[in-house]
C-alpha positions, 0 to 999 in steps of 0.5 A: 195683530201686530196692527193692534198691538201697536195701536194700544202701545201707542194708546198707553203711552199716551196715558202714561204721558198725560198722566206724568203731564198731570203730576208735574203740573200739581207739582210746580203748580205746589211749587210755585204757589209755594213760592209767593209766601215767605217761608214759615208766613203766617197764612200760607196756604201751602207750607213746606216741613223738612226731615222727620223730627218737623213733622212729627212736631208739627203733627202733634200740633195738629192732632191737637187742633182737630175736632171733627174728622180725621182721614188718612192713606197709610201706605207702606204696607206692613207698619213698625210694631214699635209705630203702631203701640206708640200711636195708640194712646193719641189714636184713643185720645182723639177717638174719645173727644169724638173725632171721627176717624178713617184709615185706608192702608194697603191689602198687603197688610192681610199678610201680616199678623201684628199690622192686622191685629192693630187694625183690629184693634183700631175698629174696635176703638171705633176707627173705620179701616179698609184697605186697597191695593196701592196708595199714591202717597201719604196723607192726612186730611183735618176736618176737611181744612188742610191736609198733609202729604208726603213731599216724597212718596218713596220716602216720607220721612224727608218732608212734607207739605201742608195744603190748606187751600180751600179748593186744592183741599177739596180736591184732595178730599175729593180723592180720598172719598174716591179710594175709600168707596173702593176699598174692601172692608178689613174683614172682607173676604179677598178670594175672587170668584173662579177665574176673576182676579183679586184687587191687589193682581187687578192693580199689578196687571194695570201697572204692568200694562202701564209699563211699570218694573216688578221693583216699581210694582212691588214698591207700589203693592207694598210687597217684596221684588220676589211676591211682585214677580210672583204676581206678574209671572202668574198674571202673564200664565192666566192670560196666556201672555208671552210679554208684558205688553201682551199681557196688558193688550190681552188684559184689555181684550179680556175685559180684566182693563178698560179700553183706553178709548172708555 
């Protein structure tokens, strides 16, 4: 057993590796590519904005311009009900030109009355909405041609970055088709089958096992520290784990995660 815990301890720090690789990779490639275009040039294909007040300018402009699509990861869990009737106006308005519009939020919006009854009302408008367990960032795709991200996926209201290269577009549109086709419907039932786990305790098991605090997996879930908790204490109970690095190795061998080797 020690040989084998110790073989997947090596096996997952070798993911997380490849995957922090990965990230820096994109993020200086951004960077970098950034760099050869003078700020605010006309043409740039990646364009950095800078503090609240910039992006929702450069938004409005935006949502002007759009014609045909507009795909979005809403992060952050429960939204500002304030946010929410203010955005509704534009959200008709786009709707009624015949934008065809999808949202994606976060399962932990279940658990709030006011950010459901908008999705709700968002489907009725004629708005697709599903929801997942955890978002890597905000972002906004027009039409397939550019997208907006966040600069700061902990903080989105510092800057942003707009992407209008053909293949990194793709690649983004790519990754929002992927989440879409395994989200859950808004008026899916959530309740998993006796003895199989939820979504959103699948997504906290996989963070777990990755090594990930209860305050990371809470900031990922959209959950309070306290609901994190909750989720990881009763995981380690379901699978009869005295660690967290035996809850990820049990979660393996109990077919609840991949093997590092599929």
């Amino acid at each position: 057993m020690e040989i084998l815990i110790a073989q997947q301890r090596s096996e997952l720090a070798k993911h997380q590796e490849r995957l922090e690789a990965a990230q820096a990779a994109a993020a200086k490639f951004i960077l970098d590519y950034d760099g050869r275009q003078p700020p605010g040039a006309d043409g740039a294909e990646v364009k950095y904005l800078v503090g609240l007040d910039a992006i929702r300018d450069h938004l409005t402009v935006l949502n002007d311009q759009v014609a045909e699509e507009l795909l979005t990861f809403a992060p952050g869990g429960p939204q500002k009900r304030e946010n929410m009737q203010a955005s509704r106006p534009l959200n008709q308005q786009l709707l009624r030109r015949g934008v065809q519009m999808r949202t994606v939020y976060l399962n932990s919006i279940r658990n709030d009355r006011p950010t459901m009854d908008h999705a709700r009302w968002l489907t009725e408008q004629g708005c697709e909405v599903r929801t997942v367990p955890s978002l890597p960032n905000r972002m906004i795709i027009y039409d397939r041609k550019l997208a907006m991200i966040a600069s700061n996926a902990d903080d989105t209201a510092a800057g942003a970055v707009q992407v209008s290269s053909p293949g990194m577009v793709t690649a983004l549109h790519s990754l929002f088709e992927s989440m879409w086709q395994s989200a859950e419907q808004l008026e899916a039932p959530v309740h998993p089958a006796p003895g199989e786990l939820t979504c959103q305790q699948a997504e906290a098991l996989r963070l777990l096992a990755l090594g990930h605090t209860d305050e990371a997996i809470a900031k990922r879930l959209a959950v309070s520290p306290r609901t994190a908790r909750r989720i990881t204490s009763s995981l380690m109970t379901h699978l009869g784990a005295r660690s967290r690095f035996q809850a990820g190795v049990l979660a393996i061998q109990q077919g609840f995660l991949p093997s590092p080797t599929e």
